[in-house]
N, C-alpha and C positions, 0 to 999 in steps of 0.2 A: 490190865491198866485201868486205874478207877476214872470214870466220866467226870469231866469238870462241872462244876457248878455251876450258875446261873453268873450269879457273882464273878467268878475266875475270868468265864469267858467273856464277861463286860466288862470287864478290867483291862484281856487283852485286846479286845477291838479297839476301848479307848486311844489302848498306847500306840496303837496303829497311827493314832493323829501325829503325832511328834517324830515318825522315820519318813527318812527320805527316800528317792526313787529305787537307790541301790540297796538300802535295809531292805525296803520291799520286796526287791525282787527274791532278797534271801529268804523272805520271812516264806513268802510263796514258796519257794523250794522243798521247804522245811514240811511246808500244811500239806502240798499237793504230790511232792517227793519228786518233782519235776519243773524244769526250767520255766517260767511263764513265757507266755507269745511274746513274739518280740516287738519289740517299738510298742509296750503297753504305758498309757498313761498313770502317773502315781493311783488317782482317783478310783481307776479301773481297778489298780492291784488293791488298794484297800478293801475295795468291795466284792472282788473273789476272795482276800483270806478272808475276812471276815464271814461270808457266807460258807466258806470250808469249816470255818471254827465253830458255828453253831451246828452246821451237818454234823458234826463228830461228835457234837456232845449233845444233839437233842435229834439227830437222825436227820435223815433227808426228804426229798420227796416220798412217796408212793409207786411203788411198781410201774401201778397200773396210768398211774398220771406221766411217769414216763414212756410209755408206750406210747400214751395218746400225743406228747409232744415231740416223740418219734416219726410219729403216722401224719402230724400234721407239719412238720418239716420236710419230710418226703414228700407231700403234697405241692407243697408249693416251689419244691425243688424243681418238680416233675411241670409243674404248671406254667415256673419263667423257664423250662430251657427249652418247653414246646412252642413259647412267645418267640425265641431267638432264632425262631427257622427263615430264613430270608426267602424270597419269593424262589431264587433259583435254587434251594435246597438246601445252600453253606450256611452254615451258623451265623448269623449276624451278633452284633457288640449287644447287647444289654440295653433297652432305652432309660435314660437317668435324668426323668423327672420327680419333681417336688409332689405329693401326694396330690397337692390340690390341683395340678396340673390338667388331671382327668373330668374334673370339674367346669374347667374351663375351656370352651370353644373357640377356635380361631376367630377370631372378630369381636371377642369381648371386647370392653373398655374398664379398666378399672379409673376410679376418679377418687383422689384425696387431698385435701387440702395440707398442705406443708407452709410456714412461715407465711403466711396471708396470702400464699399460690396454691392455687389449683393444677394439681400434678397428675396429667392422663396415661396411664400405661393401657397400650392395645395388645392383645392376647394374638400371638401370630403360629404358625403350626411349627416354625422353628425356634419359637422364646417369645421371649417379650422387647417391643421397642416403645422405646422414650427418647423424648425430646432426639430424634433420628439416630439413636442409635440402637443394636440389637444383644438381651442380656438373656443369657443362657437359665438364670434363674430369678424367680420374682424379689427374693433377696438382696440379688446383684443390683437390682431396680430400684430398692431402698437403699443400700447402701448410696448407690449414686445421689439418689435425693436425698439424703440426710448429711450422708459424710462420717457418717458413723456407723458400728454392725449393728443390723437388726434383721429379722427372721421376716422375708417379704409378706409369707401370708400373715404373721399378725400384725406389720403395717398394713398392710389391706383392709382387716378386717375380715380374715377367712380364716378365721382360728375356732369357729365356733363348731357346733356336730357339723359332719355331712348333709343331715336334714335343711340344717339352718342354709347353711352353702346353696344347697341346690334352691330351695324355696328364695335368696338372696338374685341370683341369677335373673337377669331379665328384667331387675326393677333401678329407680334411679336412687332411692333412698333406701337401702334394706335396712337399716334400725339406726337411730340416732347415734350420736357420738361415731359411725363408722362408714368407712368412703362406699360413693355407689358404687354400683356394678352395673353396667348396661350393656346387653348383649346386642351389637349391633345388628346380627339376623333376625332379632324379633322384631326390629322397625319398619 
């Protein structure tokens, strides 16, 4: 079978744009010769055939970079399910926080200004509460203040490196245009 072109195969990603969920999931059938996961979004299937459609026609990874992302999924496989040991030996659930959650110490304060108010969220070991009540994530805490979706850490301002974050910690200004952080156990 002769390899397609550069051309060909930009042709068929484009036409990816104009099928619907069920085209997709055929066209997926067809590239990977197998049903996709189920309950996958359109978005998701354009972006495995597409990435099947260039594998075939210009190759895929490297062996050896497969290995290594072998080795380091196994790792971390091995890393949460030794996280999941509960004190009495049973497997406990998974803990499911936000990345920046680790970042942030029971007793923070986060402080942002929203429509001429000053909106304080306190960092608590079970979530976050505001204005008395308590939200399982710092998003649910913007959504609350807003009324509209937005990703709590970049209403906060903790969207920047880890560096940034941790050096933010503990002050009442950490950079202009962005809310303070004030750790209440460093007062």
């Amino acid at each position: 079978m002769k390899r397609p072109t550069r051309e060909e195969v930009e042709r068929e990603i484009v036409a990816l744009d104009g099928l619907d969920t069920k085209a997709l999931q055929v066209r997926w059938l067809e590239v990977y010769g197998k049903e996709p996961p189920s309950r996958i979004r359109a978005g998701l299937l354009r972006l495995g055939i597409s990435y099947r459609l260039q594998e075939k026609a210009f190759g895929g990874l490297k062996p050896q970079t497969v290995r290594h992302l072998r080795k380091l999924a196994a790792e971390l496989g091995a890393e949460r399910a030794s996280k999941q040991v509960g004190s009495d030996g049973t497997l406990a659930a998974a803990p499911h926080w936000p990345a920046e959650r680790t970042l942030l110490s029971p007793g923070t304060q986060l402080m942002r200004e929203w429509n001429g108010t000053t909106e304080v969220v306190d960092v608590a070991s079970d979530g976050y509460t505001w204005r008395g009540g308590t939200y399982r994530t710092l998003s649910a805490v913007a959504v609350a203040i807003t009324g509209t979706k937005w990703s709590g850490p970049k209403f906060f301002g903790l969207t920047g490196t880890a560096k940034d974050r941790v050096r933010a910690e503990g002050t009442m200004a950490p950079a202009p245009r962005r809310p303070a952080i004030h750790d209440m156990k460093a007062t």
